[in-house]
C-alpha positions in Angstrom: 38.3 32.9 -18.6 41.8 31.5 -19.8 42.3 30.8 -23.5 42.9 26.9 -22.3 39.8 26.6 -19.9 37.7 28.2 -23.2 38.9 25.6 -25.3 37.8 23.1 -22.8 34.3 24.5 -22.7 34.3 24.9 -26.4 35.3 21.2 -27.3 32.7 20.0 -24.4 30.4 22.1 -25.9 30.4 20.9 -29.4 30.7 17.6 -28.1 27.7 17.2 -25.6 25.1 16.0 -28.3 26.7 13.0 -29.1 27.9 12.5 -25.7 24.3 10.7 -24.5 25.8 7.4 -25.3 23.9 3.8 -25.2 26.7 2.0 -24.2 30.1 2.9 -22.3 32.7 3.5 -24.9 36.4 1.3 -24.5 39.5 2.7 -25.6 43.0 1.0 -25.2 45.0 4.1 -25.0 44.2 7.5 -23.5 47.2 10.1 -23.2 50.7 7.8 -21.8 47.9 4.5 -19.8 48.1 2.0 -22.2 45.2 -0.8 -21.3 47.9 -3.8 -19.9 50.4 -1.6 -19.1 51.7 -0.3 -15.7 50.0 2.9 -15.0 52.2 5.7 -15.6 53.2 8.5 -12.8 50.7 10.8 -11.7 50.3 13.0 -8.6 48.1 15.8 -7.2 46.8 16.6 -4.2 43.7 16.1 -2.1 41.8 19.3 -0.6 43.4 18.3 2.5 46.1 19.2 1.0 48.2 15.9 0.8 49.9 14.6 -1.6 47.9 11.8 -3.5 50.4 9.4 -6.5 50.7 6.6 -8.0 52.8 4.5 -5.3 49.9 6.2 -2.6 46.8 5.0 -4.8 48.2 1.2 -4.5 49.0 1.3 -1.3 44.9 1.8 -0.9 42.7 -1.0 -0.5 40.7 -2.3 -3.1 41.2 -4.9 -6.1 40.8 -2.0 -8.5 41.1 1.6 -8.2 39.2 4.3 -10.8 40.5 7.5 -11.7 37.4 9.3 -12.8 38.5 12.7 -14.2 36.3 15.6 -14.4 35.5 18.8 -14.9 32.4 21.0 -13.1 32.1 22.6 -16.8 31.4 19.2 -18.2 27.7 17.8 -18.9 29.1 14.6 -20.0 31.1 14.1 -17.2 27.7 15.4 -14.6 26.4 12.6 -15.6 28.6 9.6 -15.5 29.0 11.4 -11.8 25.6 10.9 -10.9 25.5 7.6 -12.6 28.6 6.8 -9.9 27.0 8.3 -6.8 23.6 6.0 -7.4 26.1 2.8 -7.7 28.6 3.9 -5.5 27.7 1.4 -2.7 28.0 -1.3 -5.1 31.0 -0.4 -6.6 32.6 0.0 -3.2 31.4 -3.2 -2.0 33.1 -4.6 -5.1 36.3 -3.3 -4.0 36.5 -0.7 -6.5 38.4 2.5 -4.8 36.7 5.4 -6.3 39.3 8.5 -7.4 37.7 11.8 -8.8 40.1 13.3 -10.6 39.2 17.6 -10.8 40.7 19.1 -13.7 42.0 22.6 -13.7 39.4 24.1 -10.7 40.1 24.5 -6.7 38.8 22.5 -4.0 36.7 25.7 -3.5 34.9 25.2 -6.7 34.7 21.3 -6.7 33.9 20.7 -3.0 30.1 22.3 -3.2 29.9 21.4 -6.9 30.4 17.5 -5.9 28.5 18.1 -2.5 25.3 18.7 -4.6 25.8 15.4 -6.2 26.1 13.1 -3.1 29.7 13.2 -3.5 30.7 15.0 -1.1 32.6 12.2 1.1 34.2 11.0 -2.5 38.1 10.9 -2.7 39.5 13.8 -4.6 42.6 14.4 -6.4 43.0 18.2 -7.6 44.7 18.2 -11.0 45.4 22.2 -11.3 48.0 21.8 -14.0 46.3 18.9 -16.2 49.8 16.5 -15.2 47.6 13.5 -14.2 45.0 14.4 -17.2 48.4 14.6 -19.7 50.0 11.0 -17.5 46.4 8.8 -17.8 44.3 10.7 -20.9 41.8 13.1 -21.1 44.3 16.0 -22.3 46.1 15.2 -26.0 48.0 17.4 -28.0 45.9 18.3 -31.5 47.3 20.2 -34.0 50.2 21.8 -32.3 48.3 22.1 -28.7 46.5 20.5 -25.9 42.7 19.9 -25.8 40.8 17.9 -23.2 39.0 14.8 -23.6 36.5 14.4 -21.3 34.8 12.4 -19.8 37.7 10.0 -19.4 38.1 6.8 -16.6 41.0 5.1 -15.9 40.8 1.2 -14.0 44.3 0.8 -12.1 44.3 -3.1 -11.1 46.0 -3.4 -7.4 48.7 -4.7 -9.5 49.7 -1.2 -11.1 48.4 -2.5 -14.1 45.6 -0.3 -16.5 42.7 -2.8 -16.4 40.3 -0.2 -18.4 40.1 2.8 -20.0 36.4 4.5 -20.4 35.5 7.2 -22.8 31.7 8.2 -23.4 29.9 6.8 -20.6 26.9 5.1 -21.3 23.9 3.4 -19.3 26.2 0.7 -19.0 29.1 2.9 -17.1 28.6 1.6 -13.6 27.7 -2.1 -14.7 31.4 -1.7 -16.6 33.1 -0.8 -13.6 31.9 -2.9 -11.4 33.1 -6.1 -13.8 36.6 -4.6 -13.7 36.4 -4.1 -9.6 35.1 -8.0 -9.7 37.8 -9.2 -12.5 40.8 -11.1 -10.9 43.9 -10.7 -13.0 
């Protein structure tokens, strides 16, 4: 295991007590999205291998579009994925354009690991090098180097604009979303 994937477990480790939250937790600012801001850059690619960006994400239909980053390491995160897959219908109906965003793993690793989870059809972007974790939060520099911050969700409005940023996700994770996918700017 890489020094970087061990931190990574480590901090999700230490941090998976308190991560049973009541209620979804807001933030306004997660590594360069900025709630009200343009989105910043990002890219990666699907398991299909195509390339899957900023300019590609709007061109998607939907009102709103959530970048929900992951890891398969993450209990946190297994959650607020399950907690997605029993809404998803909804949340799709809504016009929310649903993004998972895999941190640092393969399509060989992710593709089963979300297949056991009903997620199997989801969209995918593989983040092997953390750049769209660094561009829209989850990874932060601490004391000289990076750590992730997971789980982490990201609300894109059609208009490019970062509608919502989601930390701990609570019971109230897919109700949250689902306001956002129905909020007209």
């Amino acid at each position: 295991m890489s020094s970087r994937r061990a931190e990574v477990v480590l901090l999700l480790a230490l941090a998976a007590p308190a991560l049973a939250a009541e209620r979804t937790v807001a933030l306004e600012r997660s590594g360069d999205a900025v709630v009200g801001q343009p989105a910043p850059w990002f890219a990666g690619w699907t398991p299909g291998n195509e390339i899957l960006n900023r300019t590609k994400l709007l061109q998607r239909p939907g009102k709103a579009h959530a970048l929900v980053f992951f890891a398969t390491t993450c209990a946190p995160c297994e959650r607020g994925l399950r907690a997605l897959a029993a809404r998803r219908g909804d949340l799709v109906a809504q016009g929310l354009d649903l993004v998972l965003v895999a941190i640092g793993e393969p399509a060989e690793v992710v593709g089963p690991w979300l297949a056991a989870r009903d997620l199997a059809d989801a969209t995918v972007l593989l983040d092997p090098f953390g750049r769209a974790a660094r561009a829209l939060g989850g990874a932060e520099v601490e004391g000289g180097r990076e750590v992730l911050r997971l789980p982490r969700t990201v609300v894109i409005g059609a208009d490019g604009k970062v509608r919502a940023i989601f930390g701990e996700e609570g019971a109230d994770y897919a109700d949250r979303m689902l306001a956002e996918a129905r909020r007209t700017e």
